[in-house]
SELUM-769114 format. One record per residue: residue number from 1; residue in one letter; x, y, z of N, C-alpha, C in turn. Coordinates in steps of 0.05 Angstrom, whole numbers. Layout:
% SELUM-769114
pt k=NUM | r=A | nxx=X | nyy=Y | nzz=Z | caxx=X | cayy=Y | cazz=Z | cxx=X | cyy=Y | czz=Z
...
% end
This chain:
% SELUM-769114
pt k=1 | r=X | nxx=43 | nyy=-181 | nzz=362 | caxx=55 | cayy=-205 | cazz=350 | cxx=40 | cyy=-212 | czz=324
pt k=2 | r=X | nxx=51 | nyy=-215 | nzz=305 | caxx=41 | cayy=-224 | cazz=273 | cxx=23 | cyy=-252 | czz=276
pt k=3 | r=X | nxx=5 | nyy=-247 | nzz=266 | caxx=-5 | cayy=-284 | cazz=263 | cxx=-1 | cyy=-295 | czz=248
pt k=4 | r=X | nxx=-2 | nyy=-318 | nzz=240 | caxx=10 | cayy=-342 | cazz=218 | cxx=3 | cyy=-328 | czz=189
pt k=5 | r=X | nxx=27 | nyy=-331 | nzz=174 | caxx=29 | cayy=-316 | cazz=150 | cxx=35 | cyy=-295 | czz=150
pt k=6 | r=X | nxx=42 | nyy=-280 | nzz=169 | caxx=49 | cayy=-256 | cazz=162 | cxx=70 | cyy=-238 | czz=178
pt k=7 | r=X | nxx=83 | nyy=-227 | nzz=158 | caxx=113 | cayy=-220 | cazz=178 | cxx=107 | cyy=-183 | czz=195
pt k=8 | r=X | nxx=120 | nyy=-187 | nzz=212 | caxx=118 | cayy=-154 | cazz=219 | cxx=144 | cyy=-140 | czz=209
pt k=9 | r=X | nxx=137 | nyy=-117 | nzz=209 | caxx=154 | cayy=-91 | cazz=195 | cxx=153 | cyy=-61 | czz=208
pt k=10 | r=X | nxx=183 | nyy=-53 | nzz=220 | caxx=175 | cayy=-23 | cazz=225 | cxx=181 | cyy=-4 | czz=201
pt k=11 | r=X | nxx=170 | nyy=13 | nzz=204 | caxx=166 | cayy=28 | cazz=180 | cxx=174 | cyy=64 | czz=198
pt k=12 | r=X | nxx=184 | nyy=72 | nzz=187 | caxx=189 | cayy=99 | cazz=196 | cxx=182 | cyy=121 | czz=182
pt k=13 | r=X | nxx=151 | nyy=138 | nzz=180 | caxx=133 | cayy=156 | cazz=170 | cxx=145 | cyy=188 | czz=182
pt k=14 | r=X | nxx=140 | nyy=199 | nzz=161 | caxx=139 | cayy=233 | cazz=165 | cxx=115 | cyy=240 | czz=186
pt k=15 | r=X | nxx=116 | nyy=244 | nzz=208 | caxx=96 | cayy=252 | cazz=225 | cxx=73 | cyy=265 | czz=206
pt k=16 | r=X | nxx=75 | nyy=283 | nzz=196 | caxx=52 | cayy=290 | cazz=178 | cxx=33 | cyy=262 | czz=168
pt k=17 | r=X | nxx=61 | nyy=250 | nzz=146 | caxx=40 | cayy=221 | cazz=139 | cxx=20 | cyy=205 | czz=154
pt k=18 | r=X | nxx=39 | nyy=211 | nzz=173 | caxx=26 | cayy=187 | cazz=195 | cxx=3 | cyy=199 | czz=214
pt k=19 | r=X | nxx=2 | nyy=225 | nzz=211 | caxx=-23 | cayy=231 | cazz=223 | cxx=-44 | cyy=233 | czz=197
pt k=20 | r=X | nxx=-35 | nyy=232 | nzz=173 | caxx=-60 | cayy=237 | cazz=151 | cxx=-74 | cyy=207 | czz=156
pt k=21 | r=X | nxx=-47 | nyy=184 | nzz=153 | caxx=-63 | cayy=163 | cazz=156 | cxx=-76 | cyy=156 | czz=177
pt k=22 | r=X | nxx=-65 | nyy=164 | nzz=201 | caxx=-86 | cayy=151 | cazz=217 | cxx=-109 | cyy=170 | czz=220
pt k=23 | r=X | nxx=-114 | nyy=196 | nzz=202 | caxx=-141 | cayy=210 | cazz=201 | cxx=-169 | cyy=185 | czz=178
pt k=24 | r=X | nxx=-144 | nyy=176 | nzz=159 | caxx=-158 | cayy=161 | cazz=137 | cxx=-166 | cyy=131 | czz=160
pt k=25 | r=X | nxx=-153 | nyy=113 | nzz=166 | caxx=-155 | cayy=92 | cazz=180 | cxx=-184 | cyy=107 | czz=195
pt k=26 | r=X | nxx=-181 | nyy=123 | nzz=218 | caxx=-206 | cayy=125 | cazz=231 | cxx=-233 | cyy=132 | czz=215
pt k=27 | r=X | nxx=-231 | nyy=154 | nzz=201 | caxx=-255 | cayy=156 | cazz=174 | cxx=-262 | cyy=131 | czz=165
pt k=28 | r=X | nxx=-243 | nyy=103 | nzz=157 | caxx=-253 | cayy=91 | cazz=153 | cxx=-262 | cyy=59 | czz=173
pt k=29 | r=X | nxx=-262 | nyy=62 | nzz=191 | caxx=-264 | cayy=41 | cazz=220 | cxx=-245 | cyy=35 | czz=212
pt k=30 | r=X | nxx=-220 | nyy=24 | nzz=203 | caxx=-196 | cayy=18 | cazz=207 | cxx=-173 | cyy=11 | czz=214
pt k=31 | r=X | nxx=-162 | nyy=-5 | nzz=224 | caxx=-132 | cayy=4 | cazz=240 | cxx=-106 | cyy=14 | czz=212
pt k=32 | r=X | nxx=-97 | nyy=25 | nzz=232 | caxx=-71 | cayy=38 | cazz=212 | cxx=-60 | cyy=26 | czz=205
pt k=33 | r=X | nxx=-58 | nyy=-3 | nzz=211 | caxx=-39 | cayy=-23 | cazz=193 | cxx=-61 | cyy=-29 | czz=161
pt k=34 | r=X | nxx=-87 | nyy=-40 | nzz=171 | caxx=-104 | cayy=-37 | cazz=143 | cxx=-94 | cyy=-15 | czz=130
pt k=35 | r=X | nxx=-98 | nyy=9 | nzz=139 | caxx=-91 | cayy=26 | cazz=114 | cxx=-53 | cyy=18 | czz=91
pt k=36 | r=X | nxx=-43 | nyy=13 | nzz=112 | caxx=-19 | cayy=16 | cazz=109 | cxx=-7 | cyy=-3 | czz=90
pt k=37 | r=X | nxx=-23 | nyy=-30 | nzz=97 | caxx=-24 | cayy=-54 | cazz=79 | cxx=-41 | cyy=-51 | czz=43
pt k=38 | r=X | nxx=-59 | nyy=-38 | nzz=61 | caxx=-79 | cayy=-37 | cazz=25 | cxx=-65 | cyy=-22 | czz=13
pt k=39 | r=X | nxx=-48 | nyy=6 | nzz=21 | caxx=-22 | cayy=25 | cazz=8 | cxx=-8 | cyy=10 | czz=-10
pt k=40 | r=X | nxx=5 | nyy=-19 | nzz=2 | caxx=29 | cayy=-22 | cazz=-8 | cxx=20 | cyy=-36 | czz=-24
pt k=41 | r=X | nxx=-2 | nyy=-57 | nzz=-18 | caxx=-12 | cayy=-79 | cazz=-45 | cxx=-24 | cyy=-60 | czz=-55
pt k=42 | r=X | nxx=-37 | nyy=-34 | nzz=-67 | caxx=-40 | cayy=-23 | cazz=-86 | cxx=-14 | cyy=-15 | czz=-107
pt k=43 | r=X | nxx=-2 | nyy=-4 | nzz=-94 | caxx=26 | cayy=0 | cazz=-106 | cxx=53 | cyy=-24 | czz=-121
pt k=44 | r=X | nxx=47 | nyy=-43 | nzz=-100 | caxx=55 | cayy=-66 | cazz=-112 | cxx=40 | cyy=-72 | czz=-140
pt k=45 | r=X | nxx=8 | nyy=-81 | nzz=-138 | caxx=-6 | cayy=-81 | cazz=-155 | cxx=-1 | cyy=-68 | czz=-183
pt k=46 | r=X | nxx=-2 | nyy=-42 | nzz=-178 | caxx=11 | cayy=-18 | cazz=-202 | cxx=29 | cyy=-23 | czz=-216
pt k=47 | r=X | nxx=56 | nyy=-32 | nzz=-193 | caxx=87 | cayy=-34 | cazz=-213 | cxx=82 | cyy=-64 | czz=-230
pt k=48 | r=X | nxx=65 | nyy=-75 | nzz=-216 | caxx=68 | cayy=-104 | cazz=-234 | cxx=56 | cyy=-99 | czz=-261
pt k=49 | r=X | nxx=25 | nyy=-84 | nzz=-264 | caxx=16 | cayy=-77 | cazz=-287 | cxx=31 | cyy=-63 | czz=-300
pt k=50 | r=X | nxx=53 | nyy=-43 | nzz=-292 | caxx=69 | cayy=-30 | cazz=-309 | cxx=94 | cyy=-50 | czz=-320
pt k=51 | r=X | nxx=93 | nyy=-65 | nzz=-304 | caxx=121 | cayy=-83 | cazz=-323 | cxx=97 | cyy=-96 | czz=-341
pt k=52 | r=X | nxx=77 | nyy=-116 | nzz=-331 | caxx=67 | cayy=-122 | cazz=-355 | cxx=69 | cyy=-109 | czz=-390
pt k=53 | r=X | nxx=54 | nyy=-78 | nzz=-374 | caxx=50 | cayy=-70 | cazz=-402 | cxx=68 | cyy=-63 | czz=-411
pt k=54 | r=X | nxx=89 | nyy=-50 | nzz=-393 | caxx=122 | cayy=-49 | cazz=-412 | cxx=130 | cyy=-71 | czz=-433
pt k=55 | r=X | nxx=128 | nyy=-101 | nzz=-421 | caxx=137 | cayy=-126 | cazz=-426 | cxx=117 | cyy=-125 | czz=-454
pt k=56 | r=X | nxx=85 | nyy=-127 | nzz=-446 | caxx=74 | cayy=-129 | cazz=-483 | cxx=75 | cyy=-107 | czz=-501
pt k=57 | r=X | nxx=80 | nyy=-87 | nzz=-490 | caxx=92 | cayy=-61 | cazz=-509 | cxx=119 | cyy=-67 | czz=-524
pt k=58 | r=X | nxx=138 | nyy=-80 | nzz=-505 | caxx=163 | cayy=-90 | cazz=-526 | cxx=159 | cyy=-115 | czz=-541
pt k=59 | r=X | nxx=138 | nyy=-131 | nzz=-539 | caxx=143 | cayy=-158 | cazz=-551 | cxx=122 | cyy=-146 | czz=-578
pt k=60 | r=X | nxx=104 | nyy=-128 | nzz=-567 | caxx=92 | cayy=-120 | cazz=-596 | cxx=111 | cyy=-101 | czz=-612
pt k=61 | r=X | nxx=130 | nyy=-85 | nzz=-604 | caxx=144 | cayy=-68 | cazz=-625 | cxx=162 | cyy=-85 | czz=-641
pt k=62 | r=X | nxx=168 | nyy=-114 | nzz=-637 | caxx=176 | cayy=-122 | cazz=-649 | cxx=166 | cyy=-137 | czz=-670
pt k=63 | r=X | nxx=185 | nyy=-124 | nzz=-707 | caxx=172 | cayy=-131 | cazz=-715 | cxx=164 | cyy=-170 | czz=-724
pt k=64 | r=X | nxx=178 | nyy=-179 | nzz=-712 | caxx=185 | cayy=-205 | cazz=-729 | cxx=160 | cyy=-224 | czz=-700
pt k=65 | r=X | nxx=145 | nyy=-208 | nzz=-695 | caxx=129 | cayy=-217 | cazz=-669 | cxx=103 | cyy=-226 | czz=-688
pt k=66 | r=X | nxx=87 | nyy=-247 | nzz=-686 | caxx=66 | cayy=-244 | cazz=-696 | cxx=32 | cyy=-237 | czz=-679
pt k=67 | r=X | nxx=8 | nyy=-221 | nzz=-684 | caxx=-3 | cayy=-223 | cazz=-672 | cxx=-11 | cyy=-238 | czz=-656
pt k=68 | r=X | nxx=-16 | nyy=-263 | nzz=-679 | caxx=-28 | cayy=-289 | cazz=-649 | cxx=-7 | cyy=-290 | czz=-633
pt k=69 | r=X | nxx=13 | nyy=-290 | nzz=-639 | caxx=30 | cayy=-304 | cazz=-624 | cxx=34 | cyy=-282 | czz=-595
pt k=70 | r=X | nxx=40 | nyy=-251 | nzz=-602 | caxx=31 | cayy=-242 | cazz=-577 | cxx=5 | cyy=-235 | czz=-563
pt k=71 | r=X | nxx=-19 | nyy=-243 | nzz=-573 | caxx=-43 | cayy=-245 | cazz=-565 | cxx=-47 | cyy=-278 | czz=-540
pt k=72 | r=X | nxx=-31 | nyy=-299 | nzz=-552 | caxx=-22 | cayy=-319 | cazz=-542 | cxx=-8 | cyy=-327 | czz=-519
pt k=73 | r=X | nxx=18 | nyy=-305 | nzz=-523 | caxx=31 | cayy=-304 | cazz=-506 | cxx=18 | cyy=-280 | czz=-470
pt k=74 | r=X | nxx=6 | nyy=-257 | nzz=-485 | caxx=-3 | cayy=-239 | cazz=-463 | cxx=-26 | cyy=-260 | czz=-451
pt k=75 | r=X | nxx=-45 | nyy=-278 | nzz=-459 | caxx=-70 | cayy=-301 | cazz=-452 | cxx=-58 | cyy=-305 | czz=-423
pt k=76 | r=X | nxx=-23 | nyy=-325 | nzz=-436 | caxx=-8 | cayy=-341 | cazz=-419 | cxx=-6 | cyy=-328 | czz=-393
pt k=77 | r=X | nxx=-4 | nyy=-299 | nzz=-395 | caxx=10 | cayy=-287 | cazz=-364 | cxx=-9 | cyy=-285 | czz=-355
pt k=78 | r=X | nxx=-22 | nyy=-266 | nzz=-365 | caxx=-48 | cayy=-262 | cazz=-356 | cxx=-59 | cyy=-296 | czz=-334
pt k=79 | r=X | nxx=-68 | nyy=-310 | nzz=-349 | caxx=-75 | cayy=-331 | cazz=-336 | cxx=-58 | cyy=-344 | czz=-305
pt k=80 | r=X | nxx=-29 | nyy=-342 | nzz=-314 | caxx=-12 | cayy=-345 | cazz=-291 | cxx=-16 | cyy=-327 | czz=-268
pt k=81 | r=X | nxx=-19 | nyy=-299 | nzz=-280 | caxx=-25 | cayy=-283 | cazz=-242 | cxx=-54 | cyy=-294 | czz=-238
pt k=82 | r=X | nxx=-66 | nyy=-305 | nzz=-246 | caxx=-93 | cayy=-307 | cazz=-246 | cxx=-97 | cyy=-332 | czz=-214
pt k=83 | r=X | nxx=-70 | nyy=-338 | nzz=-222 | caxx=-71 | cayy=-375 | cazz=-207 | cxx=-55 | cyy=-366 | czz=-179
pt k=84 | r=X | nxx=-43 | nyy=-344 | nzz=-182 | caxx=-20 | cayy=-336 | cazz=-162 | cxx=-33 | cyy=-334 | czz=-136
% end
């Protein structure tokens, strides 16, 4: 049963996967759900820095952008995941 905050999920693994991870989980004292959770918030993690930098890669190619102003603007996000 999930405890407060947090939802459960089945997930359906390639037998191979699922025995690598639960080789990694035990290597590391573990349960397989730790592993399986730190997986996805890494990956989550990733796609979000890749939209970031997609997002200030286009606001800088433009030219009518000024530096402060996207030096300003990247501060702003930045600061917002900061609070998240």
């Amino acid at each position: 049963m999930p405890s407060a905050g947090t939802q459960s999920l089945t997930v359906r693994l390639p037998r191979e996967m699922h025995a690598r991870a639960a080789r990694l989980a035990r290597s590391r004292n573990v349960s397989l759900n730790r592993v399986v959770v730190e997986g996805l918030d890494t990956a989550l993690r990733l796609a979000e820095e890749r939209a970031r930098y997609d997002a200030y890669t286009l606001l800088g190619s433009d030219p009518g952008t000024s530096v402060e102003y996207a030096a300003h603007a990247q501060a702003e996000v930045m600061l917002s995941d900061d609070c998240e």
